[in-house]
Structures are given as C-alpha cells and as structure tokens.
C-alpha positions as CSV (number, residue, x, y, z in Angstrom):
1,X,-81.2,-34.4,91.5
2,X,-80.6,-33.6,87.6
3,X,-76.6,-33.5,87.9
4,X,-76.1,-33.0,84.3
5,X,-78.8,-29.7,84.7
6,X,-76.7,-28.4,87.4
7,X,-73.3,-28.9,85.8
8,X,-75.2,-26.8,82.9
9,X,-75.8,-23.8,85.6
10,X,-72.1,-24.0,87.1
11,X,-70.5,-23.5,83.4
12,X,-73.2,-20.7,82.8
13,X,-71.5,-19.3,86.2
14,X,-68.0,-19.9,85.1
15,X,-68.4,-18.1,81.9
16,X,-69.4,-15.2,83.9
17,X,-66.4,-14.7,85.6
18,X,-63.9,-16.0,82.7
19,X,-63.8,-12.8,81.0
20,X,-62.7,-10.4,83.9
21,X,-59.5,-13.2,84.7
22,X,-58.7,-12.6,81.6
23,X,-58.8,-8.9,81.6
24,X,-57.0,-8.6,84.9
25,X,-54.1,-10.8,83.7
26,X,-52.9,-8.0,81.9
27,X,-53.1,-5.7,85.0
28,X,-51.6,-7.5,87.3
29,X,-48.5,-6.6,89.6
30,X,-46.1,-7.6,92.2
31,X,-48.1,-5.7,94.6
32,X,-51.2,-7.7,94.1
33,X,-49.4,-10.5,94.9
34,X,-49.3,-12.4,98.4
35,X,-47.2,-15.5,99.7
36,X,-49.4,-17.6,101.4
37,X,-46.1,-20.2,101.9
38,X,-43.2,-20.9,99.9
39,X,-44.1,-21.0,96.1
40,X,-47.8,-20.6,97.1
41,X,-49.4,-17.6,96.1
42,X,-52.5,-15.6,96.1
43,X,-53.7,-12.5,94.2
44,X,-56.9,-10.4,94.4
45,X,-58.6,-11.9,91.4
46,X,-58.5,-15.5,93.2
47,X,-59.9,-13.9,96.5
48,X,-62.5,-11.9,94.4
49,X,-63.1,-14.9,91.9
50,X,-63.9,-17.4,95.4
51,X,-66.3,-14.6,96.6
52,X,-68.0,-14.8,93.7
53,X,-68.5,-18.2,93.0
54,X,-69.4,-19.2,96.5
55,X,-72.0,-16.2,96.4
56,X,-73.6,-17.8,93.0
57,X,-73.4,-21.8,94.0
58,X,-75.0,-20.9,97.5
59,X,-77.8,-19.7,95.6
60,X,-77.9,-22.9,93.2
61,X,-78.1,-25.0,96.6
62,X,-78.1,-23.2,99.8
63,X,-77.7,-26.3,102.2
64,X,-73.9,-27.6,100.0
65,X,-71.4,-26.7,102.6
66,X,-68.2,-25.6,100.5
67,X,-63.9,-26.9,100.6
68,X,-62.6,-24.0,98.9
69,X,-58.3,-23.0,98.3
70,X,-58.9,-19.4,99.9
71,X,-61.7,-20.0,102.4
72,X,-60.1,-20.5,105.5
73,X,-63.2,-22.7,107.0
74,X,-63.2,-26.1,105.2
75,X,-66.6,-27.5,105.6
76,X,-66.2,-31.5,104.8
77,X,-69.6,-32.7,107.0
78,X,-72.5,-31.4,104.5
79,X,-74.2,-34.0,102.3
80,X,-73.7,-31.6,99.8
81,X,-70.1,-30.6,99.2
82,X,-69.0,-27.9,96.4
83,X,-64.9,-28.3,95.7
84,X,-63.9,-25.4,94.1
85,X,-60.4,-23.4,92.9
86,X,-61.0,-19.9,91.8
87,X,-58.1,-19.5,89.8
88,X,-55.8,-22.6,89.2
89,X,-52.2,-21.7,88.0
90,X,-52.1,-18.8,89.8
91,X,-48.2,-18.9,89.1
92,X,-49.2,-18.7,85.6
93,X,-51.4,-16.0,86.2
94,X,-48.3,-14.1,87.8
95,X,-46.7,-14.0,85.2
96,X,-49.1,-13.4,82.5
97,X,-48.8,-17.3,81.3
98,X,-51.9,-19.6,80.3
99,X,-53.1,-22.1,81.4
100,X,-55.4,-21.1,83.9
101,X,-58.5,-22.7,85.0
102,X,-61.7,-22.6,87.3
103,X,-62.4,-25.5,88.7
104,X,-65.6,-26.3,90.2
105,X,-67.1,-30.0,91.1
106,X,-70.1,-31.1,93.2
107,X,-70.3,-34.1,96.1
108,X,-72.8,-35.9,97.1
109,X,-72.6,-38.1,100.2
110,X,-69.2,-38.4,99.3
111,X,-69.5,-39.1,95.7
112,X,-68.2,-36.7,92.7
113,X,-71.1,-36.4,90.5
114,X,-70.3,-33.4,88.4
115,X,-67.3,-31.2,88.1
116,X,-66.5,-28.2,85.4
117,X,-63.3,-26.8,84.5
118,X,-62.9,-23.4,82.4
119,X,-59.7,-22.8,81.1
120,X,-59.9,-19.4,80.7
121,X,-56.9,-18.9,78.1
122,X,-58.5,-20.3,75.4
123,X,-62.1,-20.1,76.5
124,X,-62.5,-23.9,76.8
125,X,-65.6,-25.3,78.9
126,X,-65.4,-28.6,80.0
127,X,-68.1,-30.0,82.0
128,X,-69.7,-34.0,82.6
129,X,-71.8,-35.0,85.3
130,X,-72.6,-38.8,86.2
131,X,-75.4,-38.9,84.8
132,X,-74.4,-37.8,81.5
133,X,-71.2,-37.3,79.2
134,X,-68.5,-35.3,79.4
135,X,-68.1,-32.1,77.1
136,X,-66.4,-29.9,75.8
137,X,-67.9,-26.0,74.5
138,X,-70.8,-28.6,74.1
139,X,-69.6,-31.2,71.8
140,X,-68.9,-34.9,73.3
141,X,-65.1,-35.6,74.5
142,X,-63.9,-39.0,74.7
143,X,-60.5,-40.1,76.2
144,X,-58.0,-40.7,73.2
145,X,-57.5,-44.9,72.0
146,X,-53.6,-44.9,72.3
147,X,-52.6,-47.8,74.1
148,X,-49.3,-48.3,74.6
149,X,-46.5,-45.4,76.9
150,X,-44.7,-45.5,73.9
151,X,-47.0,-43.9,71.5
152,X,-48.2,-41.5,74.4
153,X,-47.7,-38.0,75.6
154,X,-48.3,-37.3,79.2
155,X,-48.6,-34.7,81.6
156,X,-47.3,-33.7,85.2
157,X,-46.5,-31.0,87.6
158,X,-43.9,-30.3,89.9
159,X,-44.1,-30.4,93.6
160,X,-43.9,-26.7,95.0
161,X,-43.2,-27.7,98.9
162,X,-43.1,-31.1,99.2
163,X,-39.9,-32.7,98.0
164,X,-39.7,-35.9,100.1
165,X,-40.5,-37.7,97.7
166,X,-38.5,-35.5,95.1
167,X,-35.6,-38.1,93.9
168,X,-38.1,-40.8,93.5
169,X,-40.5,-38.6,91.6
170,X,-37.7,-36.9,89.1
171,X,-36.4,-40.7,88.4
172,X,-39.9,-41.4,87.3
173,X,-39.9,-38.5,84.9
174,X,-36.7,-39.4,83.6
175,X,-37.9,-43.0,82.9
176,X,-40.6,-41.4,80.7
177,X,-38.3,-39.1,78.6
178,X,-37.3,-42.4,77.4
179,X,-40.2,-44.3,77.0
180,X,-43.0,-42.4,75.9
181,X,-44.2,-39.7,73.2
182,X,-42.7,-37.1,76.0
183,X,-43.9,-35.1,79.2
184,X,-45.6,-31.6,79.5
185,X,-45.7,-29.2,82.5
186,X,-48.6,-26.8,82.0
187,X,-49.0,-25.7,85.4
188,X,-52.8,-26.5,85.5
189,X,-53.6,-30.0,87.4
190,X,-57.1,-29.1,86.0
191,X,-56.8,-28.1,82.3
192,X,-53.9,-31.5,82.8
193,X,-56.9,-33.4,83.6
194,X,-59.5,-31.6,81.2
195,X,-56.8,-32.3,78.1
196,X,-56.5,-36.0,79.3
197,X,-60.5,-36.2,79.2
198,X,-60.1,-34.7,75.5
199,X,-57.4,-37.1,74.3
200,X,-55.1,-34.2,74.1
201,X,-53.0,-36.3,76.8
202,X,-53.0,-39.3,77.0
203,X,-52.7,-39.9,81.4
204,X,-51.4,-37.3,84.3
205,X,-49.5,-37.7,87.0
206,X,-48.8,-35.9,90.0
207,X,-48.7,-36.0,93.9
208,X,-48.7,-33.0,96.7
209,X,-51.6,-32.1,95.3
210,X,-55.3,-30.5,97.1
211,X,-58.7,-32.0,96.5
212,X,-59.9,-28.6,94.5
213,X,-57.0,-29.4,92.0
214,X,-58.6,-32.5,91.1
215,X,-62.2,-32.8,92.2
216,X,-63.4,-31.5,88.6
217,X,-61.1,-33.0,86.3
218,X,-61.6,-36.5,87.9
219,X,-65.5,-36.3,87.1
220,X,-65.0,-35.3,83.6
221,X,-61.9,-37.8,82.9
222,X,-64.2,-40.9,84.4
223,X,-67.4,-39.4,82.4
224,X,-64.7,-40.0,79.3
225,X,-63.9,-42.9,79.1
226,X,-60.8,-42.7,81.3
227,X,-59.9,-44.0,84.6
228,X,-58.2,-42.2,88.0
229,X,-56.9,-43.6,91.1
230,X,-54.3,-42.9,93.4
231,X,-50.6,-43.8,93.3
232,X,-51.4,-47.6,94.5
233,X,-54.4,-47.6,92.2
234,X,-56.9,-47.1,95.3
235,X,-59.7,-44.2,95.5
236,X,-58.1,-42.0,98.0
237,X,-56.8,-39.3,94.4
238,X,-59.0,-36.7,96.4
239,X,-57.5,-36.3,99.6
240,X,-54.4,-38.4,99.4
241,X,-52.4,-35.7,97.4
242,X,-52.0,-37.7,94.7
243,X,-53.5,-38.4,91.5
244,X,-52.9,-41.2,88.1
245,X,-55.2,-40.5,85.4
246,X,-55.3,-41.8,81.6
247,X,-57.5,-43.3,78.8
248,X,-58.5,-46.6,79.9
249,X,-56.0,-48.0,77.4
250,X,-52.9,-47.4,78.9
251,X,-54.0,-46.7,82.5
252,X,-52.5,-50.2,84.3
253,X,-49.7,-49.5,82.3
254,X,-49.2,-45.9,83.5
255,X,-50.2,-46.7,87.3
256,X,-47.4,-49.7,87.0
257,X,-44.8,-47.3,86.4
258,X,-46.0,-44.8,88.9
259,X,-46.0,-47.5,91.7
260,X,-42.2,-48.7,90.7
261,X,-40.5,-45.7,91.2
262,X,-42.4,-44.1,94.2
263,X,-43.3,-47.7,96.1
264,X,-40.8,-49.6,94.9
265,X,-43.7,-52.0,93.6
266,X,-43.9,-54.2,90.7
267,X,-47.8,-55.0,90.9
C-alpha cells in the first residue's frame, strides 16, 4: 500500500471540509451546544464533520473499520483502522477561539503509518506517512535542533475530568516555568503535536488524553525527526492517555522530568 499516496487523498478530504468549520465558527450558539460529561462537549459541526469524513474514508478503503470521538461503536479488530477527531478543540470552537484541528491517521495491523492534521484557523496541512516525510502545506518540516529544557518552549493541556493525578501534574508545570523557554496551552493536542513536528515547540506533554487526540500528530512528529512515548517512555501514547513528544534533542531530557514528578522516578 502507497501510504504517502493515501495521506495525499486524506488532506485533499480535510481541505474539503476546513472551510465550512470555519464558517460555522461564527454561527455558533449555546443551543448548538451539548454536554456529553463534565467539560466535554459536542456541537453539530463535530457530528456533521464525523459523518462526513467517515462517508469519504470508507470510500478510500471500504474494509478499515473506524475509532472515531462521536461514533458510539469503536471498531479496534479491523486490519485496517482509521483514528479520527472531527473537530479537536471543540472548547475552542465554543467560544470562537483557534486552534482547531482535524485529525485523521491510518493503522495498519496495529501500526500508525500515516496521520494528517488540518488546523483550520490558519489553514495549515500537515501530513507524513511512513514511508515518506512529514509536511507541511507541502514543504518538508523537520523537528527544531534545540537541545537543552532551558532554551525550549513547550506545550501542554490541562486535564478536563481526570484530576487524580492533578497535584503531581501542576508541580510539573511549575518546575518548567522555571526551567525552560516557558509553556503554552493551545487547547489542540493535535496542532500541539503538529507545531512540535514543525519546530514551533520544541516537546508536548499531556495525560487523560484519547487515541484520536494523538494518533495523527504522533505519525507526523516520528516522520520529523522527533520521538513520542508514553510517560515511562514505553509505546502504549495511544491508548494509555498519555503522551511525551519532542525533537530528538531534548526528548530523554523532557521524558526524565515527566517521570519525576508523576512516578516519582529518577531513570
């Protein structure tokens, strides 16, 4: 299968639908919006976005089974898997805020081998597949060369349900307002991971996260030059609901942080 050919078709897809989020941003309302659980949201244009896109990837490859944020069947036995989010930041969407991104990646017996994410703000396609580069409107992207916390700017979100973990997690943060360039909260944990593919960030962090947050940015970080794991620098960032990502420079040095103040390691 031509991965990179297919990641080629998905943005083509994406582009279709980018214009009409950013139309209905404007239009939106508090009676178009639903609480699917506390601080979790859903609006018409996700619903209608979903729809869409599953309609157009079933017809790219009818036997991929789907894991989608609105479907309510998750389908996780196909060979073929699409992982997709119609519309993440749909808080920022609510409130008329950018960023806010389709995401959209592709397994295959149980490998990522192509995601795309279109943040639809500023019209930015990125795309990489495994058998090719990653991209951005076209043009090769390549994780930035910083290489130390100090000299670098990071990215997070904030859990929205899960606060077990919360005192842990807001110590961590603090420890980076001190050591580092500084943090950002976009509310996108896929333009996050887009911008650290682009060396716009230099690594992400997050946990209480779902696999269609990440699925797509993971690809086009690894397909950059960068490196993602979870928060004890395994491979379970998909469905473990958490996620390290960052240039390849400053990646042990990020993850060594991340495992101090949530495990209470030092390795």
């Amino acid at each position: 299968m031509n991965y990179f050919h297919l990641a080629k078709q998905v943005a083509a897809i994406t582009s279709k639908v980018s214009n009409n989020i950013r139309n209905e941003l404007s239009k939106i309302s508090q009676s178009d919006i639903e609480i699917k659980s506390h601080n979790s949201f859903v609006t018409y244009v996700d619903k209608q976005t979903e729809n869409f896109l599953v309609d157009k990837l079933s017809k790219l490859l009818p036997e991929a089974g789907f894991i989608a944020e609105e479907s309510e069947e998750k389908s996780k036995n196909r060979e073929l898997l699409w992982i997709i989010d119609p519309l993440d930041g749909t808080t920022n969407f609510i409130h008329r805020l950018y960023p806010v991104a389709i995401s959209i990646a592709l397994m295959h017996n149980n490998r990522l081998v192509l995601g795309v994410v279109h943040e639809v703000g500023f019209d930015e396609l990125f795309m990489a597949s495994v058998d090719n580069k990653a991209y951005l409107n076209n043009r090769q992207i390549m994780v930035s060369e910083i290489s130390s916390i100090n000299d670098a700017l990071l990215a997070t979100g904030f859990p929205y349900y899960d606060y077990e973990r919360i005192d842990q997690y807001m110590a961590l943060i603090r420890e980076f307002m001190h050591v580092s360039h500084g943090l950002r909260r976009l509310g996108s944990a896929a333009t996050d991971l887009a911008y650290v593919a682009c060396g716009r960030f230099e690594g992400f962090f997050e946990y209480s996260l779902n696999p269609w947050d990440v699925a797509a940015g993971a690809v086009i970080i690894q397909q950059a030059g960068g490196k993602v794991s979870d928060f004890t620098g395994g491979d379970n960032f998909l469905f473990g609901e958490e996620i390290v990502a960052a240039n390849s420079r400053i990646f042990t040095e990020l993850l060594s942080y991340v495992k101090r103040f949530m495990y209470g390691s030092q390795n």
